[in-house]
C-alpha positions as a Markdown table, in Angstrom:
| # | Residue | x | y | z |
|---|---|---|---|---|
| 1 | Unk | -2.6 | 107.8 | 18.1 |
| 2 | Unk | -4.4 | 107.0 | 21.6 |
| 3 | Unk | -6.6 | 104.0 | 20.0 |
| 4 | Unk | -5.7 | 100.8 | 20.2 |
| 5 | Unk | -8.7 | 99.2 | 21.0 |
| 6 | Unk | -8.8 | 96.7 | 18.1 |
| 7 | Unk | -5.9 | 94.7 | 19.1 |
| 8 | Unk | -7.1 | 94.5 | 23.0 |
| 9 | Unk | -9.1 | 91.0 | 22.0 |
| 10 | Unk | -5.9 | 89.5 | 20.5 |
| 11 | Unk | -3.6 | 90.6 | 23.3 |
| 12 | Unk | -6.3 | 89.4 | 26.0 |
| 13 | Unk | -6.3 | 85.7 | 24.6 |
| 14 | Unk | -2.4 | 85.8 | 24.2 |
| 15 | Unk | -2.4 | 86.9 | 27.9 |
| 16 | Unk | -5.0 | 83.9 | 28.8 |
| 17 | Unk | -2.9 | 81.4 | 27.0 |
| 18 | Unk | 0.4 | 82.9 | 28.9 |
| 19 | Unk | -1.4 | 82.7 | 32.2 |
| 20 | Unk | -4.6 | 81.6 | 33.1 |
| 21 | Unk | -3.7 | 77.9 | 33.4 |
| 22 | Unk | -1.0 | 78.3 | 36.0 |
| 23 | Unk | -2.4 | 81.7 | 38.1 |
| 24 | Unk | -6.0 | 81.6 | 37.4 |
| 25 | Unk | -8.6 | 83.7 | 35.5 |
| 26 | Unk | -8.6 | 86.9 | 38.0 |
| 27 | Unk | -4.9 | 87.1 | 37.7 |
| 28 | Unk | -5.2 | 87.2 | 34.4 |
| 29 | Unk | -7.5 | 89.8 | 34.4 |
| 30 | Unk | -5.6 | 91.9 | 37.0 |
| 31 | Unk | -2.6 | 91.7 | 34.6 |
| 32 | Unk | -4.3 | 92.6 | 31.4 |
| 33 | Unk | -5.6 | 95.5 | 33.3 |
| 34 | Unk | -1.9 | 96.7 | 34.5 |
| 35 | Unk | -0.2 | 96.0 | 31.1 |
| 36 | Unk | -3.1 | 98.0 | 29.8 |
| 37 | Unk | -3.1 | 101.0 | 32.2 |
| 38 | Unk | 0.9 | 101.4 | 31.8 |
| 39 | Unk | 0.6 | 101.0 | 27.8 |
| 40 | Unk | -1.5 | 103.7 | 28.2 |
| 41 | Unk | 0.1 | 106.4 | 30.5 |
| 42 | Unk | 3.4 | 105.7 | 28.2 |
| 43 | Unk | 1.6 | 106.4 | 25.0 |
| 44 | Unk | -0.1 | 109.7 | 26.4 |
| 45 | Unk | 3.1 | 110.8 | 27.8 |
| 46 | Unk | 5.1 | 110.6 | 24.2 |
| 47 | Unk | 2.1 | 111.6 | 21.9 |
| 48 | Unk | 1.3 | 114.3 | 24.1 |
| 49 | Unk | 4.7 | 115.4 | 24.5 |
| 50 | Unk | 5.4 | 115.2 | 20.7 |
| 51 | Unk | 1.8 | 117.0 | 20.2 |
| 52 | Unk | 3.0 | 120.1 | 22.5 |
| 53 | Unk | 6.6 | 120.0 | 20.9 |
| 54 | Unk | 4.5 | 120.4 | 17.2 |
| 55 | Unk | 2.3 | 123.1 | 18.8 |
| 56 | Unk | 5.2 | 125.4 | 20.3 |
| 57 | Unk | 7.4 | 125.0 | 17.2 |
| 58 | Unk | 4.5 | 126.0 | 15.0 |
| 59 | Unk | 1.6 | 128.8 | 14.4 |
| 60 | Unk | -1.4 | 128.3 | 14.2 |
| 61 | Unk | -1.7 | 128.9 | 10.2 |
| 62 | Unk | 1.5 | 126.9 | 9.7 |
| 63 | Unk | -0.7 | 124.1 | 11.3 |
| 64 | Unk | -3.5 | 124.9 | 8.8 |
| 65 | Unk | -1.2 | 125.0 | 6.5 |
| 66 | Unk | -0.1 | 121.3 | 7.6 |
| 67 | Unk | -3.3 | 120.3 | 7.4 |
| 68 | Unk | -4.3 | 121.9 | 4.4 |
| 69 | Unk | -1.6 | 119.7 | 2.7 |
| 70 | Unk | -2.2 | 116.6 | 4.1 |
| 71 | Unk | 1.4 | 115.5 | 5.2 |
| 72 | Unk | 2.8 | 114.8 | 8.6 |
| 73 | Unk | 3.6 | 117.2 | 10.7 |
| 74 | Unk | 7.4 | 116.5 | 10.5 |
| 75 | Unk | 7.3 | 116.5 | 6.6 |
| 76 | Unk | 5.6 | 120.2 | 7.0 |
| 77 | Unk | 8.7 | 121.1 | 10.1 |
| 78 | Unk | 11.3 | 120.1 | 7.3 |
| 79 | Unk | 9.8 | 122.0 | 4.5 |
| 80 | Unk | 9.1 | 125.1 | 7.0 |
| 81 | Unk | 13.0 | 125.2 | 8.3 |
| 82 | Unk | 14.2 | 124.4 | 4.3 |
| 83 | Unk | 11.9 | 127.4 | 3.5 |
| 84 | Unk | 13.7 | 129.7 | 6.1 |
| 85 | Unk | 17.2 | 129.3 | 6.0 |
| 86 | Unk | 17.0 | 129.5 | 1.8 |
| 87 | Unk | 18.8 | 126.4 | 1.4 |
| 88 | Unk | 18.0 | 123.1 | 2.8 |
| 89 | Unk | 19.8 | 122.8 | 5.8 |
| 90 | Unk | 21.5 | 119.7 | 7.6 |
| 91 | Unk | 18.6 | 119.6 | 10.2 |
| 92 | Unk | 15.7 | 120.0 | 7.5 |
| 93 | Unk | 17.4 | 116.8 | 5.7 |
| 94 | Unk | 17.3 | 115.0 | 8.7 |
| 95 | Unk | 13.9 | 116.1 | 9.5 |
| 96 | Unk | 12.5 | 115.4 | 6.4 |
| 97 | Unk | 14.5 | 111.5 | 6.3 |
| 98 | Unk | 13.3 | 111.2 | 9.8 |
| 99 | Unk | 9.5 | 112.0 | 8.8 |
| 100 | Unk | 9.6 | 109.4 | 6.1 |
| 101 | Unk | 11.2 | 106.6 | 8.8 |
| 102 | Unk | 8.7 | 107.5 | 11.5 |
| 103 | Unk | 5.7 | 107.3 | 8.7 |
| 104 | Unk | 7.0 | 104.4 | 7.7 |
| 105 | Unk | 7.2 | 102.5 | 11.1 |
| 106 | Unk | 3.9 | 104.1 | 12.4 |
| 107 | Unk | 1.8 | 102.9 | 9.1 |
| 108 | Unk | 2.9 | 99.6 | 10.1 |
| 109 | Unk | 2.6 | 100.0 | 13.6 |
| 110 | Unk | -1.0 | 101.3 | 13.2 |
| 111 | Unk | -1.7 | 98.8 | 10.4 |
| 112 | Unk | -1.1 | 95.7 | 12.2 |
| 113 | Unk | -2.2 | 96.8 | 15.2 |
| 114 | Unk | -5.6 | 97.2 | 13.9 |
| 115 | Unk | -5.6 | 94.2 | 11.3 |
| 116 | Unk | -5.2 | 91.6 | 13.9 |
| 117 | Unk | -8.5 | 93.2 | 15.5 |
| 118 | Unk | -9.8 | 93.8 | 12.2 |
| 119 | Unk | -9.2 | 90.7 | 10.8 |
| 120 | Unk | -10.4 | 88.9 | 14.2 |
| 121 | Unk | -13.7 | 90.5 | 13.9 |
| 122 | Unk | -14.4 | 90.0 | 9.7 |
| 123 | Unk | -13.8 | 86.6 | 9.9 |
| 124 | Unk | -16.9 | 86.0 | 12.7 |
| 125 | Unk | -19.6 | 88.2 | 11.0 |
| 126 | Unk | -18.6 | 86.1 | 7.9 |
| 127 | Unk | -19.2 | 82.6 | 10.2 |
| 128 | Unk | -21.8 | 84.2 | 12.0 |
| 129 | Unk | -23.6 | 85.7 | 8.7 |
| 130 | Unk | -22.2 | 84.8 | 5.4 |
| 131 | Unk | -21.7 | 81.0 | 6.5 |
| 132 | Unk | -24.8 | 78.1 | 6.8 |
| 133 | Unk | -23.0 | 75.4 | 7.0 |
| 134 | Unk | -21.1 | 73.6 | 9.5 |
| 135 | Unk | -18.6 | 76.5 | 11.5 |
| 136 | Unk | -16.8 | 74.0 | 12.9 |
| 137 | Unk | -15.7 | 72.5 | 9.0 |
| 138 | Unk | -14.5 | 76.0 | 8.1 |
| 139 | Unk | -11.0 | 76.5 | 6.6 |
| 140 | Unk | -9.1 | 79.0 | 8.7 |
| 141 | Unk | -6.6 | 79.8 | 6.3 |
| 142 | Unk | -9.2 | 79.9 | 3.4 |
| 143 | Unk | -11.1 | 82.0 | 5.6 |
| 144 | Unk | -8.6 | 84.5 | 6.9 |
| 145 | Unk | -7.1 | 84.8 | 2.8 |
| 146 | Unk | -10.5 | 85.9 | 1.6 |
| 147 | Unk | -11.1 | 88.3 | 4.8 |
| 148 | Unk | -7.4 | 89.6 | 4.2 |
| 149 | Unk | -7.8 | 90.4 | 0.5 |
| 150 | Unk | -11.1 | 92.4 | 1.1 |
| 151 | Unk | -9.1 | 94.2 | 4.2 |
| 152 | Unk | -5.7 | 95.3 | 1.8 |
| 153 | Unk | -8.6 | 96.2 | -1.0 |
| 154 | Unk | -10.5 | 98.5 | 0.9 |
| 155 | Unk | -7.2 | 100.0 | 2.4 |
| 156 | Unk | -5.7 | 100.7 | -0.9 |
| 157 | Unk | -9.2 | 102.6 | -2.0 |
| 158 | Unk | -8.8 | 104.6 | 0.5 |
| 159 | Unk | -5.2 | 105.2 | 0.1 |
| 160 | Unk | -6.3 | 105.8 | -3.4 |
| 161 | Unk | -8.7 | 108.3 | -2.8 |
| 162 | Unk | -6.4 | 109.9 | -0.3 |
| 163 | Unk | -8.7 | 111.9 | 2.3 |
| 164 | Unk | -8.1 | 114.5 | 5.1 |
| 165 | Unk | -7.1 | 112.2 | 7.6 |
| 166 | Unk | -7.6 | 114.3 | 10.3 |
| 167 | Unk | -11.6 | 115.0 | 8.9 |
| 168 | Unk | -12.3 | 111.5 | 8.3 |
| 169 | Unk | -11.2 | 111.0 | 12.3 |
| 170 | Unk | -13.5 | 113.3 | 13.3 |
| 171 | Unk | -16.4 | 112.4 | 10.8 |
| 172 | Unk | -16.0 | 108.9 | 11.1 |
| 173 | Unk | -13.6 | 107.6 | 13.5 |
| 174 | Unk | -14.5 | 109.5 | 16.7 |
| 175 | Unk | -18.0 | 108.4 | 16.6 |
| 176 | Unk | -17.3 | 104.9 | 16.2 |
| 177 | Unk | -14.7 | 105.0 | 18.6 |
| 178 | Unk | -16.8 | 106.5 | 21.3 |
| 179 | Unk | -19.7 | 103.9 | 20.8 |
| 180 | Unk | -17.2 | 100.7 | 20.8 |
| 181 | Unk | -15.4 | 102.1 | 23.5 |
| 182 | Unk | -17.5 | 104.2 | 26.0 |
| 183 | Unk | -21.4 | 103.2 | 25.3 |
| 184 | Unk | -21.0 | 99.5 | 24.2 |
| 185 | Unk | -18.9 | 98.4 | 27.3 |
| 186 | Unk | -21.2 | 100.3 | 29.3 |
| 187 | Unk | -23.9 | 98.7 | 27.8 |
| 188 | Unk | -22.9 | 94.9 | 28.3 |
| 189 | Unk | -21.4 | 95.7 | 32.2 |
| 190 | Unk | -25.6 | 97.0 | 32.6 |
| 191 | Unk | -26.7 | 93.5 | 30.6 |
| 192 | Unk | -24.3 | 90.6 | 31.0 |
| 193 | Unk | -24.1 | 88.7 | 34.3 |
| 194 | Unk | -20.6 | 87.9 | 34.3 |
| 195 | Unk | -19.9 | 91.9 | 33.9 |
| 196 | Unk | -21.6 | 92.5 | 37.0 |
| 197 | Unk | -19.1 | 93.2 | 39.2 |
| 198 | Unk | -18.5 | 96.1 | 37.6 |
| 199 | Unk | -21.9 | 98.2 | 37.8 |
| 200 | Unk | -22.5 | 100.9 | 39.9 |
| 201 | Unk | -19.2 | 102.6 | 39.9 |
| 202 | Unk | -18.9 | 106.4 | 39.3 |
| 203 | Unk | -16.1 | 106.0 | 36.7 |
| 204 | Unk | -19.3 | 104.1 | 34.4 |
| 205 | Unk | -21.5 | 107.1 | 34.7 |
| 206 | Unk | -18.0 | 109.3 | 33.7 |
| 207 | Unk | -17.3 | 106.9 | 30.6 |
| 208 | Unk | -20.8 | 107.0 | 29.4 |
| 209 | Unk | -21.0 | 111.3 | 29.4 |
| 210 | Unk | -17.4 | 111.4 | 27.1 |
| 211 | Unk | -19.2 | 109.1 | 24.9 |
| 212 | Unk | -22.5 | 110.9 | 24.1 |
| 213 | Unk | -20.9 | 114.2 | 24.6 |
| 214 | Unk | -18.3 | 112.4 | 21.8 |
| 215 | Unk | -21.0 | 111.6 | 19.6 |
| 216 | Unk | -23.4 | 114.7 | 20.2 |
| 217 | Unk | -20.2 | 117.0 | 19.2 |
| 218 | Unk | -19.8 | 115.3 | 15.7 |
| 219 | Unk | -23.3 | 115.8 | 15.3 |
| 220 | Unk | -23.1 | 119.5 | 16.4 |
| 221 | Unk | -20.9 | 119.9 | 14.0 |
| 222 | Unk | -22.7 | 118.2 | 11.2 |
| 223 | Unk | -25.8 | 120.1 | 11.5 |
């Protein structure tokens, strides 16, 4: 719920498009950084709020139980309250239509948010691996048709297969995460010059402990 880091590349050269020419390059930047930052209190204020609701309404084993099942956590409320009154009451009906329109809109939302990114990022290890020729000759649209279809394949294998979401976030996602988004920036502010401005700070030394303390709790975990 609290990553979006794939679509931060698209959005910064939206945002360089929109205003770099007429205000300059560290406008830009100042802007990203405060569309950024406010994105981001809003979205931990209404997943976190939402996350507390779930976790006062519910006990711990009807969480398991949630979990256990695979289905959102409004699917399980609607089932739970159906389950209680006996009959399926006006509330559970609504609750169980809402659960499906929420899924629905936060698939997509997730979805495209991390295609673009995605999508963005396929199609240069293809030019930058898979390609000899001349990169400047290449066919966008063929390109991003061939990267698209291996995208929506290996999303509907995994729909398929239908893991525990919430296991394959912690086995797989969280690592990842935590090196793209804590160690790797850290890395290239220490090692690129134009990043420079940035080293030294105490929030680095912060960003760099939640990542290895990330990664070192997966691995915990694992062995």
């Amino acid at each position: 719920s609290f990553n979006f880091s794939p679509i931060v590349s698209s959005f910064v050269v939206s945002k360089r498009e929109e205003y770099e020419k007429e205000f300059g390059r560290e406008f830009t930047e100042r802007k990203c950084s405060q569309i950024i930052s406010r994105a981001s209190m809003l979205m931990v204020a209404v997943v976190m709020f939402f996350a507390f609701s779930c976790l006062f309404t519910l006990s711990p084993q009807n969480m398991a139980d949630a979990k256990a099942q695979n289905i959102p956590v409004l699917s399980y409320l609607a089932n739970h309250f159906a389950s209680l009154s006996g009959t399926k009451s006006t509330f559970a009906t609504v609750l169980e239509y809402g659960a499906s329109i929420i899924a629905l809109v936060a698939i997509f939302k997730s979805f495209f948010g991390h295609y673009l990114g995605t999508l963005e990022g396929l199609n240069g290890l293809v030019l930058k691996f898979g390609y000899k020729g001349d990169k400047t000759k290449v066919s966008m649209g063929k390109l991003n048709t061939i990267s698209m279809i291996f995208i929506m394949g290996s999303t509907w294998v995994v729909a398929y297969a239908n893991p525990n979401i919430l296991d394959l976030i912690e086995a797989m996602g969280a690592p990842i995460i935590a090196s793209l988004l804590c160690l790797l920036p850290m890395y290239a502010i220490r090692k690129a010059p134009s990043l420079a401005k940035y080293r030294g700070r105490l929030d680095n030394v912060f960003v760099t402990l939640i990542g290895l303390l990330t990664i070192l709790n997966i691995v915990y975990k694992l062995f």
